[in-house]
C-alpha positions, 0 to 999 in steps of 0.5 A: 500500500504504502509502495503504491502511494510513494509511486503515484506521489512521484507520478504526480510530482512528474505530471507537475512538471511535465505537461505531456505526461498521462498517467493511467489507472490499472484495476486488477482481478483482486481489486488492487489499484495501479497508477503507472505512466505506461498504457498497459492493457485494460488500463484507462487514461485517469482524469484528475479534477481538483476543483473547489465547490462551495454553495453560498445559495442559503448564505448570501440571498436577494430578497424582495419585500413587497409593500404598498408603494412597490418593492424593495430588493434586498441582499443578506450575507450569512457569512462570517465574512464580506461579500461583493456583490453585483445586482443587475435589472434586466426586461425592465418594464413599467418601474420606476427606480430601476438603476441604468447600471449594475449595483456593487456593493461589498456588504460586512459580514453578517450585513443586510442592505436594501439595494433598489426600491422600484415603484410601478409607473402604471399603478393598475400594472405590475412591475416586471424585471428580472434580478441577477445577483452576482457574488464573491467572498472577500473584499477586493479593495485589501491589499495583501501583505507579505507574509510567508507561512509556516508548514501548516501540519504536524509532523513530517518531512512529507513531500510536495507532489504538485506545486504552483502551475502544476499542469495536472490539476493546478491550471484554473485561476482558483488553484494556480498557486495550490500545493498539494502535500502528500501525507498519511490519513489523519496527520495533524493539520494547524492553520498556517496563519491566524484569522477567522474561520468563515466556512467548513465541511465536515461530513463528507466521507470519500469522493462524495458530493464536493471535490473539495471534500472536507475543508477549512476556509480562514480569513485573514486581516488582509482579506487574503483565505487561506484554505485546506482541503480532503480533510477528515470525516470528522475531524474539523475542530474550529467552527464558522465564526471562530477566531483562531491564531496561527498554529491552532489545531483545525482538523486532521488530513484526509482523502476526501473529495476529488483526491487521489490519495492521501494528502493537504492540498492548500491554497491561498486565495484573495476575491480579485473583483467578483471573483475569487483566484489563488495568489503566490505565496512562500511557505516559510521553510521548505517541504522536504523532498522526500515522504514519510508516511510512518510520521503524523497521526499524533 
């Protein structure tokens, strides 16, 4: 098992740093899993997609209060943390009050505000318009600062299987920047730098409904989120809302969600205008090159 793994380790960090490379998944007559660069018979080409998935429907919602003179739009945001958002009218016919352009607005955590207030210009006529709400977390007007973080787990030395612009899953604006750290189920996992805890999951066992699988989403003063994914069933420790410093305990590492073995994948992300991206970032010393995977756990 543990031979497996060390080889697609070393198979991952090679798609990293060769585009051309394919890596195919071999399953024998006794259910045991192969990766292998070579396209052995019965073999199939493995596609891996570590795309992050979080649902902010129930969280930040348009709402709309009828009343004698009209109606009122509204946006709520549940979150622990600001939100952007963008409200355009579009088919607007027979109100008054409705904006030629977009409305943007980044509302604080935990914040409603009334938007627009329309009034029909025919009163025996109803209002008709359609509303498109746009959102994205964070504050786009921080700026971040430099900061280079500590390994964020305990134990080790693990290696590092796919750095930034890795060409097998770190190609999309959100991921750019990710690293991906090859380490045993149930290494201890610390947040890397302080700040707010503003969204976790925490249930999902296995590839489940969320690539992402479990994870912790952490805000911090510069409006920059550190976040961790494929943690744990079960092991997330802070909750939405909690304030935590560096090094406190989060969870505990996982293979959660869209992962193909056991390992860390985190990323720094910052909202760049309706829309959140990951950025660069140092680790304030670097990942050994080569795994242990007897260490971790404690």
């Amino acid at each position: 098992m543990l031979g497996r793994s060390f080889l697609f380790c070393a198979l991952l960090l090679a798609a990293a740093q060769a585009s051309a490379l394919t890596i195919y998944k071999y399953v024998d007559k006794h259910g045991t899993v192969t990766y292998s660069d070579k396209a052995v018979p019965g073999a199939q080409v493995f596609v891996f997609r570590d795309r992050m998935v979080e649902k902010l429907d129930n969280l930040v919602k348009l709402e709309t209060k009828k009343h004698s003179a009209g109606e009122t739009l509204l946006v709520r945001n549940d979150l622990y943390a600001p939100v952007e958002i963008e409200l355009r009218l579009d088919k607007v016919s027979n109100a008054v009050g409705a904006p030629d352009e977009p409305i943007r607005w980044v509302l604080p955590p935990r914040t409603k505000i009334r938007l627009v207030t329309l009034a029909p210009q025919d009163a025996g006529k109803p209002l008709r318009y359609k509303p498109r709400l746009r959102y994205a977390m964070g504050d786009p007007r921080l700026q971040p600062l430099v900061y280079r973080y500590p390994l964020p787990w305990r134990g080790g030395p693990f290696k590092l299987t796919q750095g930034a612009n890795g060409r097998y899953s770190h190609y999309t604006p959100k991921g750019r920047y990710a690293m991906d750290i090859a380490m045993p189920e149930g290494t201890p996992i610390l947040a890397s730098r302080g700040g707010m805890v503003v969204k976790t999951e925490n249930h999902q066992s296995g590839r489940g409904n969320n690539p992402s699988g479990n994870f912790v989403r952490i805000l911090h003063d510069d409006g920059t989120m550190g976040v961790y994914l494929h943690l744990m069933r079960g092991s997330v420790s802070v909750r939405e809302g909690q304030r935590i410093a560096s090094g406190t305990p989060i969870a505990r590492s996982g293979n959660t969600g869209n992962s193909t073995g056991p390992h860390l994948h985190f990323v720094v992300q910052r909202n760049v205008g309706l829309a959140l991206e990951s950025i660069p970032f140092n680790f304030a010393q670097p990942v050994d090159s080569l795994p242990n995977f007897a260490v971790g756990g404690e």
